[in-house]
C-alpha positions as CSV (number, residue, x, y, z in Angstrom):
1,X,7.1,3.7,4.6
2,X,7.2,0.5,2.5
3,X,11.0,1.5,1.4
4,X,11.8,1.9,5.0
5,X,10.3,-1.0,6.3
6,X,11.8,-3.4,3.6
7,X,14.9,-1.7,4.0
8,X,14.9,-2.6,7.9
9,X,14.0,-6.3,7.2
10,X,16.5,-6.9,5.1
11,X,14.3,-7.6,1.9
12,X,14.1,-5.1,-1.1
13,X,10.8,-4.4,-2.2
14,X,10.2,-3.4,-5.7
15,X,8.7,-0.4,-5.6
16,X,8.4,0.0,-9.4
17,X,6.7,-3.3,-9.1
18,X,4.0,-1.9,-6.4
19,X,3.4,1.0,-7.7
20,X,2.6,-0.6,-11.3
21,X,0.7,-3.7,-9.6
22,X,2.7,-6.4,-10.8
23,X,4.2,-9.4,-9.5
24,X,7.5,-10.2,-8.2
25,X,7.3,-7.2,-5.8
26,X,10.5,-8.6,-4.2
27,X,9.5,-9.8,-0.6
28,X,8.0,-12.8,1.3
29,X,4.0,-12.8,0.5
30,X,4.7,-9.4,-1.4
31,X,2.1,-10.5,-4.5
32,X,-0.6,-11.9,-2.2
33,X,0.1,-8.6,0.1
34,X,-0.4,-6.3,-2.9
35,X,-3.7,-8.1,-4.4
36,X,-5.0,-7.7,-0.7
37,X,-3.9,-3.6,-0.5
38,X,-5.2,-3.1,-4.1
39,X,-8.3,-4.8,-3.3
40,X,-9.1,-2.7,0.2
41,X,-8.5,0.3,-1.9
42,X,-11.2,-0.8,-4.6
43,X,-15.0,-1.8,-4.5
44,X,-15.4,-4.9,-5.8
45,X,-16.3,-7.1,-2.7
46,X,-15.8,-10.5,-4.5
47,X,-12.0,-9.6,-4.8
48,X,-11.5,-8.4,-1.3
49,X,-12.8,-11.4,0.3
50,X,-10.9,-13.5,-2.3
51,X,-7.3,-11.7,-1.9
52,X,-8.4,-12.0,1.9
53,X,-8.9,-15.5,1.8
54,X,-5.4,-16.1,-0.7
55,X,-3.3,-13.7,2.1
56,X,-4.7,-16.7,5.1
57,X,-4.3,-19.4,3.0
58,X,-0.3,-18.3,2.2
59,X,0.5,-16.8,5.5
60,X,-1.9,-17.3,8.5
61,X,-5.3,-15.3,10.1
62,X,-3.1,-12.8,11.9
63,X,-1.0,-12.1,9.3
64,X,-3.8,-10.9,7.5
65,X,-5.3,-9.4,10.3
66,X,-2.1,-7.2,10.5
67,X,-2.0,-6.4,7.1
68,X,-5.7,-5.1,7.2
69,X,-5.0,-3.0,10.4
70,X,-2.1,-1.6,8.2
71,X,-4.4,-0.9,5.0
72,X,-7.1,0.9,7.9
73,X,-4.4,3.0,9.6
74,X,-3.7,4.5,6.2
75,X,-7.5,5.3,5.4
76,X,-7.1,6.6,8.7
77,X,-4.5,9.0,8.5
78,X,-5.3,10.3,5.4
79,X,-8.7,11.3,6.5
80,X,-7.4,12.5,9.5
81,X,-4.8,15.1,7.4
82,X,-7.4,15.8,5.3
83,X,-10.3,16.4,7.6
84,X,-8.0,18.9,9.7
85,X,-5.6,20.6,6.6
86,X,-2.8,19.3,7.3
87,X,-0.2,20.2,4.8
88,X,3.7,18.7,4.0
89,X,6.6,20.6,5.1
90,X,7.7,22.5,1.9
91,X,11.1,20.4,2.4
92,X,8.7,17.6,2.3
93,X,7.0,18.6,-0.8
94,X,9.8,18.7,-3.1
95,X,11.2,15.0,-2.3
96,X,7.5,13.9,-2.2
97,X,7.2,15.5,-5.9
98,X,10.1,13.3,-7.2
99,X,8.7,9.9,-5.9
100,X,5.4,10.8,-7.0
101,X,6.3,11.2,-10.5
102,X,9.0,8.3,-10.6
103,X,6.0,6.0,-9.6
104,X,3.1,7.2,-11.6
105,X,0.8,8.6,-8.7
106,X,-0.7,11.4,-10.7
107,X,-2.2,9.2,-13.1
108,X,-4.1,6.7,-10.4
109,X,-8.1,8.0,-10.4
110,X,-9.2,8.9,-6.6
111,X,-11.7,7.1,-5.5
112,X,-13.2,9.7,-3.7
């Protein structure tokens, strides 16, 4: 989604970048976005309402309000597949395989 989106905006996202955590993930308020994604998907409180406060103080209230909505609509939709077994189309799978490994995803810990 982040590949399309960038791609439609005009700006190219680093997804290496993203996926490792790193700076310079190649679009406007792309670091202060991915300190505020990483710190919605973690526990540490102190962070989140830090990154939250560093996305308002580079961008605006809304803009992090969107992002946030963004960040729950994900929780949301995975819980949602998962709560009712949803499973990728087996064309799906195979593409999905690819990207997976190219950016690491097997070796991220659930949280869960």
């Amino acid at each position: 989604m982040l590949s399309w989106s960038s791609a439609q905006s005009g700006a190219e996202a680093d997804l290496t970048a993203v996926a490792a955590g790193t700076d310079g993930v190649g679009f406007e308020n792309g670091d202060a976005l991915l300190r505020f994604a990483s710190a919605t998907a973690g526990d540490d409180e102190a962070e989140l309402t830090a990154s939250r406060e560093a996305l308002v103080e580079e961008t605006d209230e809304a803009f992090m309000i969107d992002a946030a909505a963004v960040a729950a609509n994900f929780e949301m939709m995975t819980r949602l597949a998962d709560g009712t077994g949803a499973a990728m189309p087996s064309g799906a799978v195979e593409s999905q395989v690819k990207i997976s490994e190219a950016y690491g995803v097997a070796d991220v810990i659930s949280q869960r």
